[in-house]
N, C-alpha and C positions, 0 to 999 in steps of 0.2 A: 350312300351309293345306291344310284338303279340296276336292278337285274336285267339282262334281256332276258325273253321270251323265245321258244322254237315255238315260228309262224307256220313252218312248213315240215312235213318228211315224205321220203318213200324208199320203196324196197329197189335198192339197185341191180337188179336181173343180170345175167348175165349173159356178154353178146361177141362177136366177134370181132378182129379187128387185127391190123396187121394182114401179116402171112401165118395164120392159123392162129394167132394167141386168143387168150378170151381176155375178156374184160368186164367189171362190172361200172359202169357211168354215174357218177354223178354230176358232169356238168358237163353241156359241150352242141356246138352248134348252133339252134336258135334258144337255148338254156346256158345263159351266163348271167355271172355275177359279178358285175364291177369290182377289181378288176380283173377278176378269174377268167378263164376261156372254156377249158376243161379240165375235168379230174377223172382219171381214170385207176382203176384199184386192178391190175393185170397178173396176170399170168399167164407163164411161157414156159412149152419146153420144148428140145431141138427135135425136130429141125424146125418149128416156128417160132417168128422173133419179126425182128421190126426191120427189114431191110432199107436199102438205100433209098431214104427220102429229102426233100430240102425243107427248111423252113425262112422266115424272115419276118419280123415285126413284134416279135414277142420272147418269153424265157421260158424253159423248159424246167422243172424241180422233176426231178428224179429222184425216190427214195425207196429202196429193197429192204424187205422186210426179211425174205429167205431167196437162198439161191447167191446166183451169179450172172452180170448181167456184162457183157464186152461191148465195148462203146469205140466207135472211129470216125471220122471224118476225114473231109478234103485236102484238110489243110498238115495232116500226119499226126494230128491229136490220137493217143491212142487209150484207153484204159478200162482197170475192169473193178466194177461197181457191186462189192461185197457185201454181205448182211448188215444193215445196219447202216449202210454209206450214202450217202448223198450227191450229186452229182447237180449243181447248176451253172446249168447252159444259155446264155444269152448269145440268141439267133442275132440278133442285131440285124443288120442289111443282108445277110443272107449265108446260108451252112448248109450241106449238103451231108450226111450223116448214116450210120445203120447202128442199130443197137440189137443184140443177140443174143439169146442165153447162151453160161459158158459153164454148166451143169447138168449132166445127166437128170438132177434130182429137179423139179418144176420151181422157177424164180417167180418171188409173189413180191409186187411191188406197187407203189402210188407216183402215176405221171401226172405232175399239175403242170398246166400254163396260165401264165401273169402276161397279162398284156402289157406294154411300154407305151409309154407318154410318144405323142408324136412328134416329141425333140430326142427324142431316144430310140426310135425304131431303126434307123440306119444306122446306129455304130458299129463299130467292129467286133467279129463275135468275141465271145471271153467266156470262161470258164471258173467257175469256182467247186474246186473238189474238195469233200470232207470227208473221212475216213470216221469210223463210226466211234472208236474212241475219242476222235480230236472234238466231238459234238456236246456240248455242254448240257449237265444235267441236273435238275431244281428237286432237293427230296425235304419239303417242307416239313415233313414226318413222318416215321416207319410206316409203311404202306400204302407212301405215294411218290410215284416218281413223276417226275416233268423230264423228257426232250426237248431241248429247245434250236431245233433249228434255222427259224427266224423269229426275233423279236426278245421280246424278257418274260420271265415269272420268276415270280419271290426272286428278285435281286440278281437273277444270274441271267445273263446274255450271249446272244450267239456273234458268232465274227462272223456272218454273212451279212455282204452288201448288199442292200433291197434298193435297187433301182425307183422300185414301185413300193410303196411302202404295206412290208407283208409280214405278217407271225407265221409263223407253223411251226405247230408242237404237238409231241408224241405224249401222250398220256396214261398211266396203267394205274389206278385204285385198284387193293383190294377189296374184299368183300367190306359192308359197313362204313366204308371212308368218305368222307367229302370235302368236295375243294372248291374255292373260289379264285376263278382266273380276271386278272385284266384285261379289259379289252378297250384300245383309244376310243374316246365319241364318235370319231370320224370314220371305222372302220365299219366294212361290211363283212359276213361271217357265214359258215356253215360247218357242221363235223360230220364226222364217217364214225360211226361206229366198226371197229375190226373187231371185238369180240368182247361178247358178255352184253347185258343188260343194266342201261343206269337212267339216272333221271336227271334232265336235264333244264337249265334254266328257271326262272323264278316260278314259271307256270308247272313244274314236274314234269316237262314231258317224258314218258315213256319211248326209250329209243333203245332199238335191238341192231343186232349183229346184224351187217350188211347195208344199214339203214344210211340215206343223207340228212342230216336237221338243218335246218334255215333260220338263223337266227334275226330277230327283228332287230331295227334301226337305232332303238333307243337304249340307253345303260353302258355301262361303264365298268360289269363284269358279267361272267358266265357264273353260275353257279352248279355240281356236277356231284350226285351221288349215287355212290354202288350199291345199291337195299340188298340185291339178289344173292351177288357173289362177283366173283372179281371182275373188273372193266376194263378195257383197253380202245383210245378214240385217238383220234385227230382232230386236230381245231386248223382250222385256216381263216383266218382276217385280214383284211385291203382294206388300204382308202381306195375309193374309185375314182379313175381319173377323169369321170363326165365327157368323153370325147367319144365322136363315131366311132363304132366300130365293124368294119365291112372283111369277112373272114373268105377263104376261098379254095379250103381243105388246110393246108401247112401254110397259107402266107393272110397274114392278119394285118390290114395297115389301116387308113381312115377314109378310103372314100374309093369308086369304083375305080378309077383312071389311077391310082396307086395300084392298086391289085391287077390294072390290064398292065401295067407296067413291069410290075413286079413274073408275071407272066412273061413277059415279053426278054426280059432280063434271063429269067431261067435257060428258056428255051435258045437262048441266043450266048449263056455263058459269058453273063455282060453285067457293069453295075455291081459287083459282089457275089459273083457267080462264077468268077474264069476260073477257080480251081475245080471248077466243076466237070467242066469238056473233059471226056476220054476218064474220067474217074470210075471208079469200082473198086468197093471196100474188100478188103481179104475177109473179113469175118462173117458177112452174108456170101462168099463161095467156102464155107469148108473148111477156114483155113482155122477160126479159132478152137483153143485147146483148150478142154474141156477138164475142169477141176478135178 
């Protein structure tokens, strides 16, 4: 087996976004990774939160770490996304949405978006909810646990449908442990360190808290150890799906005249957008109740 290599890191700063939330970035705008969009590592607390915005051409992975997070849309989806829970949203042709804290106490979470094949950007949105116990979990040995939100390690798998073919998994070594993760030939990769210091890939790199790593093209595992003292990461891997990708804030599709479209749609409550006219979520005015 070849190891990959972290090609790349940096320190993810922390910036603004939404209606007051912060957030730290590691991918997003003219910085994506086939077939990532962006990652954001968030936190929110009331009254800011992510009010009513649409999306269209891509998936949303939601996942809370702490806190409470109240989700709604157009279409009368309503729900609220606990410690530990996951929430993935495919925008498909088009959703219209707020997402809000529903906690006094500050909600710390990771927003990824997966881009969709251009035979999959218009379908109808859909949901897939996980509650943090129903989420499968790999403990190869005392002192290591695996999350596995999409994809497999050591033999155990998640029931989430990857449109786009995607892993994501929660990691926590303690002190002294080390693990070796699968990862397909095909896939593209990067982690977040959320806490602690460990060394990662064949080359050792050195990766701290708050950190993004970039892992290189070739090998067929990660390899991940805690020298310091306990660790805690995320791994996320794609295949990329080699197609344009032309983004235009919330609507992501392949080529300009899609995005003037997709524009044109919004604004007109047309195409994937009529439950849009005359909408306004109760939990961006006030109305959600707070844990």
């Amino acid at each position: 087996m070849a190891a990959r290599n972290i090609t790349r890191s940096f320190f993810a700063k922390t910036r603004s976004e939404g209606a007051g939330a912060t957030v730290r970035r590691c991918l997003g705008g003219s910085s994506t990774l086939d077939p990532f969009l962006l990652c954001d590592i968030f936190e929110v607390t009331p009254p800011a939160g992510f009010p009513d915005h649409p999306h269209r051409g891509f998936e949303t992975v939601t996942y809370l770490l702490e806190g409470a997070i109240a989700h709604e849309d157009f279409g009368g989806n309503k729900g609220l996304i606990g410690p530990g829970d996951v929430q993935w949203m495919t925008a498909g042709r088009g959703i219209v949405h707020a997402e809000m804290p529903a906690s006094n106490m500050p909600s710390r979470g990771i927003q990824l978006w997966i881009n969709l094949s251009r035979e999959h950007k218009m379908i109808e949105p859909a949901y897939q909810d996980l509650k943090d116990y129903d989420i499968p979990r790999a403990k190869p040995e005392p002192g290591i646990e695996v999350k596995i939100i999409a994809g497999e390690s050591f033999g155990v798998k998640s029931s989430v449908f990857t449109r786009t073919p995607t892993m994501i998994m929660d990691f926590k070594l303690e002190k002294g442990k080390k693990i070796i993760q699968k990862i397909p030939k095909d896939h593209q990769g990067f982690i977040y360190v959320l806490n602690g210091i460990g060394y990662f890939g064949g080359n050792q790199f050195k990766g701290e808290e708050h950190s993004a790593l970039f892992l290189d093209d070739n090998g067929d595992h990660i390899s991940v150890e805690a020298k310091d003292g306990d660790l805690r990461f995320v791994l996320f891997t794609g295949k990329p799906l080699k197609e344009p990708i032309v983004n235009y804030g919330p609507f992501v599709m392949n080529s300009e005249e899609e995005i003037f479209q997709t524009m044109f749609d919004y604004d007109k409550n047309t195409n994937g957008f009529e439950r849009a006219k005359n909408w306004r979520s109760s939990i961006a005015n006030g109305v959600t109740e707070l844990l």
